[in-house]
One Martini backbone bead per residue (centre of mass of N, CA, C, O) as a GRO file, in nm:
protein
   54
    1UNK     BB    1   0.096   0.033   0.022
    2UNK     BB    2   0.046   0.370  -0.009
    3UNK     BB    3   0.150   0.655   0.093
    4UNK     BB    4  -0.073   0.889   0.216
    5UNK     BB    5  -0.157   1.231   0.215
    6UNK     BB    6  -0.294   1.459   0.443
    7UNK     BB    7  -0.532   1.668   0.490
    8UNK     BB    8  -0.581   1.970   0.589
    9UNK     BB    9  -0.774   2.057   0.813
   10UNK     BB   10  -0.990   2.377   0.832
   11UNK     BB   11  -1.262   2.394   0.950
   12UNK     BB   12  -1.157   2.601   1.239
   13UNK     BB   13  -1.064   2.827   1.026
   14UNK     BB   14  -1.350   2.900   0.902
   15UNK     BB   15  -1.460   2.950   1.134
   16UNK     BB   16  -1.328   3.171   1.280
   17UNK     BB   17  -1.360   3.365   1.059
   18UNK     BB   18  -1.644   3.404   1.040
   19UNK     BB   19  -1.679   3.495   1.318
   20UNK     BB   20  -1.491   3.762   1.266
   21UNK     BB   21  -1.659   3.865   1.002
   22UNK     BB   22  -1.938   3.907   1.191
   23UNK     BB   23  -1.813   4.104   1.434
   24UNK     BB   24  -1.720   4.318   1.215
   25UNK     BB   25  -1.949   4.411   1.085
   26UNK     BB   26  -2.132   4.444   1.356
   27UNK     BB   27  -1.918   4.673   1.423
   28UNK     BB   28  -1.957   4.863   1.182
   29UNK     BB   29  -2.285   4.901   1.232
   30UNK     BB   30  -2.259   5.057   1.453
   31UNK     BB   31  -2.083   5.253   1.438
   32UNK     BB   32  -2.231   5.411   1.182
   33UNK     BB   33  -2.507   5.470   1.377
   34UNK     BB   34  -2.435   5.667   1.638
   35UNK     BB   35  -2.488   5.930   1.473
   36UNK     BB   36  -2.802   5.898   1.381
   37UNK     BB   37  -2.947   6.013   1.687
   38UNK     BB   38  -2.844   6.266   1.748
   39UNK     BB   39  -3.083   6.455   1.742
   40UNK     BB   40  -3.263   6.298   1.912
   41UNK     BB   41  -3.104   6.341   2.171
   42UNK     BB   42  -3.131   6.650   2.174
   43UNK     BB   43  -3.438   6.681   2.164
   44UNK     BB   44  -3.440   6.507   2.467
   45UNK     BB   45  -3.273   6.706   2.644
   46UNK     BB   46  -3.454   6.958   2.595
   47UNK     BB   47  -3.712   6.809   2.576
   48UNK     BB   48  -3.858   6.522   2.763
   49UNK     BB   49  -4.159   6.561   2.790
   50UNK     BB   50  -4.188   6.490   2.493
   51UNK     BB   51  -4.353   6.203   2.361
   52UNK     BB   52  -4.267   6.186   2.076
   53UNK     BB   53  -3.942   6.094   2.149
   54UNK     BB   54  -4.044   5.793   2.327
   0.00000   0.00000   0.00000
C-alpha cells in the first residue's frame, strides 16, 4: 500500500474566520450608526417632557 498524504482539514479555521468576520461587520454597522441618532438625542435632553422623542 502507497502511503498517501493526509490534507489538512481548516474546517476550525473557516469557523474562526466566519466568526471573525461576522463580529467585525457587526460592529461596523453599530458604529456606522451611532451618530444616526444625534438630533433626536439632543432634542430628547432639550425638552424630555415631549411624548414625540419617547
Amino acid at each position: 500500500m502507497a502511503t498517501q498524504d493526509k490534507e489538512k482539514d481548516y474546517f476550525w479555521h473557516i469557523i474562526a474566520a466566519v466568526v471573525i468576520a461576522v463580529a467585525v461587520t457587526m460592529w461596523m454597522v453599530k458604529k456606522s450608526e451611532h451618530g444616526k441618532y444625534k438630533t433626536s438625542a439632543e432634542a430628547i435632553a432639550k425638552d424630555p417632557a415631549m411624548s414625540s422623542y419617547r
